[in-house]
TIDOTOR-470429 format. One line per 8 residues: number of its first residue (from 1); for each residue x, z, y of N, C-alpha, C, CB. Coordinates in steps of 0.001 Angstrom, whole numbers. Glycine has a CB too. Example, Ala and Ser with C-alpha at 12.3 -4.5 7.8 and 13.67 -1.06 7.14 Angstrom:
BEGIN
1) 13190:7800:-5690:12300:7800:-4500:13200:7800:-3300:11308:9046:-4473 | 12850:7080:-2250:13670:7140:-1060:12900:7870:30:14084:5725:-598 .
//
This chain:
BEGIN
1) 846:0:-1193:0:0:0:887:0:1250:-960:1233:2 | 376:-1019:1999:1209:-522:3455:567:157:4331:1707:-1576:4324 | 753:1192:5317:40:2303:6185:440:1785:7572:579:3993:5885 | -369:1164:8311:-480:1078:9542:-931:2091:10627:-1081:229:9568 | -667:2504:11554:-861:3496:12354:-1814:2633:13669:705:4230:12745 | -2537:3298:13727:-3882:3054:14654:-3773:3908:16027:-5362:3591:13785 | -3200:3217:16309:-2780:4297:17455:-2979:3324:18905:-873:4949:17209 | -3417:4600:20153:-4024:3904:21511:-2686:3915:22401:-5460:4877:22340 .
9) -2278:2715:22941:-1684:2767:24056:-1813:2425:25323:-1016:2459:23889 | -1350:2536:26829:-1464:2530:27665:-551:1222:28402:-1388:3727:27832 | -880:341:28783:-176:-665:29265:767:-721:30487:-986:-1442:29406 | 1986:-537:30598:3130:12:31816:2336:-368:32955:4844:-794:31894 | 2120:-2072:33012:1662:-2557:34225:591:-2515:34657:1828:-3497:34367 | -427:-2115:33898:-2147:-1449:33975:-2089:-337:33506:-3388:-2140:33136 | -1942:848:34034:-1976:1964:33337:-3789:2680:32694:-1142:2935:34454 | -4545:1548:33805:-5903:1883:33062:-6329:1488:32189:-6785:1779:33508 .
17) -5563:504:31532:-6351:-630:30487:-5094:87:29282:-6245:-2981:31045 | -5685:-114:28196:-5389:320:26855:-5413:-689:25795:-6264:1312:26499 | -4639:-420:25364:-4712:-1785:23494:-4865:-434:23018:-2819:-3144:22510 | -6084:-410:21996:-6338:212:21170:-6257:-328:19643:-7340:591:21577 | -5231:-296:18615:-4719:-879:17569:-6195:-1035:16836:-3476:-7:16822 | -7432:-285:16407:-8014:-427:15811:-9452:-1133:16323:-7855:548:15315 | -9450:-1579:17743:-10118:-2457:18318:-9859:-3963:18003:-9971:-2177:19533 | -7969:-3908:18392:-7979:-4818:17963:-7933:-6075:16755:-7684:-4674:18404 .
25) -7768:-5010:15590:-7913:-5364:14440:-9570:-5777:14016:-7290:-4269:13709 | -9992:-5403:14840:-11794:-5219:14191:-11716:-6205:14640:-13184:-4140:14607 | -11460:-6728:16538:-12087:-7970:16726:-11577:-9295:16502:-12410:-7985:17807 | -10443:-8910:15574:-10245:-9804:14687:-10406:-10447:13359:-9685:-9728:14743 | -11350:-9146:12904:-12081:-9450:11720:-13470:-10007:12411:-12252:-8068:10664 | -14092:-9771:13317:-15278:-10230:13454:-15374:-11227:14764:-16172:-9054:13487 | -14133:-12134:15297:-14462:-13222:15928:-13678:-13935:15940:-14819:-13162:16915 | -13675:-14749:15637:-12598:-16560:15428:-13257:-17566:15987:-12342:-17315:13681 .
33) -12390:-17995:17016:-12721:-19030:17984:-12263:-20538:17455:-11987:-18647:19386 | -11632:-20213:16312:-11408:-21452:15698:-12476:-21989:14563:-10076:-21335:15121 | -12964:-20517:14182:-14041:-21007:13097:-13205:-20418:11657:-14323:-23036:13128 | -14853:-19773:10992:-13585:-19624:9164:-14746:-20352:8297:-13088:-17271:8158 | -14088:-20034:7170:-14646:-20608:6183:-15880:-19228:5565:-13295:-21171:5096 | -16619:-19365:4547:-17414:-18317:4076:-16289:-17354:3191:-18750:-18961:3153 | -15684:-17873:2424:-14666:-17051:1802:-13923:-16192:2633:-13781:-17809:1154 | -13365:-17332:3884:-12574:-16018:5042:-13222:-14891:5321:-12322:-16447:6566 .
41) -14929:-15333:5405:-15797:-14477:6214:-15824:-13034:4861:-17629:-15467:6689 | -16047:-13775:3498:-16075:-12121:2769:-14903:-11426:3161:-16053:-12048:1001 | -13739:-11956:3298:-12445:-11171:3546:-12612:-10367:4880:-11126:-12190:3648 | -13248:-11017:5637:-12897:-10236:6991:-13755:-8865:7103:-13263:-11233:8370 | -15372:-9438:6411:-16088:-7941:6343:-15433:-7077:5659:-17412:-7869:5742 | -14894:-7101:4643:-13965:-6120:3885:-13198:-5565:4469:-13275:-6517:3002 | -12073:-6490:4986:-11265:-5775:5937:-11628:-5230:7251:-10364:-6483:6175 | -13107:-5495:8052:-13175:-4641:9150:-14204:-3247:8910:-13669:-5576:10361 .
49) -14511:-3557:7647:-15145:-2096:7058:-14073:-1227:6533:-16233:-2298:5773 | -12812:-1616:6450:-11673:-775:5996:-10940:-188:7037:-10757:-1500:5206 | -11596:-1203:8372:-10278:-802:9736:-11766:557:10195:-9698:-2844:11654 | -13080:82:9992:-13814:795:10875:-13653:2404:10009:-15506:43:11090 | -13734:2222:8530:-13484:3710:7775:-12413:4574:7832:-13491:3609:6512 | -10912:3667:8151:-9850:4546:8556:-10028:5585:9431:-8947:3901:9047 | -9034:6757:8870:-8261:7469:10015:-7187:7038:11267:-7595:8260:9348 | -6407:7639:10939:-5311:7573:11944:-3998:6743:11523:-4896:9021:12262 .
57) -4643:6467:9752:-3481:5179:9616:-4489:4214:8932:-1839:5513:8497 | -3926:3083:9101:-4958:1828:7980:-4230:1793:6696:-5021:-114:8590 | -4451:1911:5657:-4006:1481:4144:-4613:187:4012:-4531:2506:2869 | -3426:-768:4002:-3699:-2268:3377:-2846:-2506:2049:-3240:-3514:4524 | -3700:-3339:1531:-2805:-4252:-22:-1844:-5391:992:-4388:-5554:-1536 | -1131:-5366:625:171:-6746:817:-970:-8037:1393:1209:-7396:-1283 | -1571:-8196:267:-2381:-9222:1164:-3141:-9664:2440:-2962:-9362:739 | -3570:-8421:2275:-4545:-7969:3277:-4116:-7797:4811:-5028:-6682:2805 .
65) -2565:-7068:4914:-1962:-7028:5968:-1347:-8129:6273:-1268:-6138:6001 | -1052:-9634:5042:-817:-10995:5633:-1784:-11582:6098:-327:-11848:4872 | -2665:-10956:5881:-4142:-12373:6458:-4011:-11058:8181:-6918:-12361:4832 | -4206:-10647:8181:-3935:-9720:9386:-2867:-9733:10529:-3731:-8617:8875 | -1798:-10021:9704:-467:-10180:10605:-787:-11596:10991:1169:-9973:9779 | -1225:-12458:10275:-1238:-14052:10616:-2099:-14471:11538:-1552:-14894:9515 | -3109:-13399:11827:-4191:-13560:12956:-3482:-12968:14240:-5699:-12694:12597 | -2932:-12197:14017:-2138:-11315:15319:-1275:-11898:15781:-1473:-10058:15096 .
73) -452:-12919:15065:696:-13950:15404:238:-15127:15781:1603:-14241:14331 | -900:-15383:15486:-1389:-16838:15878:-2775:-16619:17463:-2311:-17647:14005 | -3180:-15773:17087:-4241:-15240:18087:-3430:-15706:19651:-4524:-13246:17845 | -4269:-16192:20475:-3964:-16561:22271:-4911:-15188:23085:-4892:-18649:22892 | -3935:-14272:23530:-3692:-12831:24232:-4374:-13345:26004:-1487:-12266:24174 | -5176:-12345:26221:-5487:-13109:27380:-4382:-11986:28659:-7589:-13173:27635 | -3315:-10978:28290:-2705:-10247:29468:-950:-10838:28300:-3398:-7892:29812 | -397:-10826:29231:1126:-11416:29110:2236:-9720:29285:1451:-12902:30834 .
81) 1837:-9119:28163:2187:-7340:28703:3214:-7170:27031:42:-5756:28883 | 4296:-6478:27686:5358:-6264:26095:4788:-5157:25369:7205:-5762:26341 | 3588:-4540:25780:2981:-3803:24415:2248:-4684:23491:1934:-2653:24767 | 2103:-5861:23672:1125:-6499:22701:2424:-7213:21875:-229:-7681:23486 | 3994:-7393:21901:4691:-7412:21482:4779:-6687:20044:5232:-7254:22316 | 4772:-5757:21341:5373:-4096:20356:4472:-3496:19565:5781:-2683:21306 | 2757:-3507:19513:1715:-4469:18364:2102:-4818:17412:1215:-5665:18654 | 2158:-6094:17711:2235:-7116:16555:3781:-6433:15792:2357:-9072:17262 .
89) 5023:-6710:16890:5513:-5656:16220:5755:-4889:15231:5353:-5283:16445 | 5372:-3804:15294:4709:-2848:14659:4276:-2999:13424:3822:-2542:15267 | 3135:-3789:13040:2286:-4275:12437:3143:-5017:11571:1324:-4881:13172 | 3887:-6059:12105:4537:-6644:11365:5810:-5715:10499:4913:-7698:12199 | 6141:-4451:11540:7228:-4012:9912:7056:-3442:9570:8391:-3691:9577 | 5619:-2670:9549:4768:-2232:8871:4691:-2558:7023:3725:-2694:9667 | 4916:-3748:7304:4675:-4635:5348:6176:-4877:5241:3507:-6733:5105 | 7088:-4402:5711:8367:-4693:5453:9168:-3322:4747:8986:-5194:6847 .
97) 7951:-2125:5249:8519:-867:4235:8394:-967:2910:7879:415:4433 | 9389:-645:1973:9088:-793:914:8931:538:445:9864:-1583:319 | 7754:962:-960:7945:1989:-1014:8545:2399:-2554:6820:2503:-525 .
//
C-alpha cells in the first residue's frame, strides 16, 4: 500500500487560498474535461469514495496511485504557485517508498 498524506496548505503568494490535498484528489475523481470512458468512471467512484473515507493519510494499491499521479501530472492548474509542485511532488514519491 502506498500512504499519502492529506494534508491543507497555505499558498506563500495567497496566503488566503489553500490546496487542500483531499479536495484535490476528489475533484479529480469526479471531473474530466477531457471526457472518460465508463470503465474510467467505475475507477474513479472507487477511488473518490476511498479519498472521501480517509483520514489523515490515503491508502492506495500501486495502481490506484498511478491512475492518480497521471491525472495530477497531466491536469492544466489554473494558479502558477510552487505548492502545487510540491503536491504533485509529494504524491509522486509517495509510490516510490518501498515497503
Amino acid at each position: 500500500m502506498i500512504s499519502v498524506a492529506l494534508r491543507i496548505i497555505s499558498l506563500s503568494q495567497y496566503p488566503n487560498i489553500n490546496i487542500d490535498y483531499r479536495a484535490e484528489l476528489l475533484r479529480l475523481c469526479q471531473v474530466s474535461h477531457e471526457g472518460v470512458t465508463a470503465d474510467e468512471i467505475a475507477v474513479y467512484l472507487l477511488l473518490a469514495q476511498r479519498i472521501e473515507q480517509a483520514g489523515d493519510f490515503l491508502e492506495l494499491e500501486p495502481h490506484e496511485h498511478a491512475v492518480l499521479l497521471h491525472r495530477l501530472q497531466t491536469q492544466r492548474w489554473n494558479l502558477i504557485v510552487p505548492e502545487i509542485l510540491a503536491f504533485v511532488r509529494e504524491f509522486a514519491e509517495a509510490g516510490q517508498v518501498t515497503e
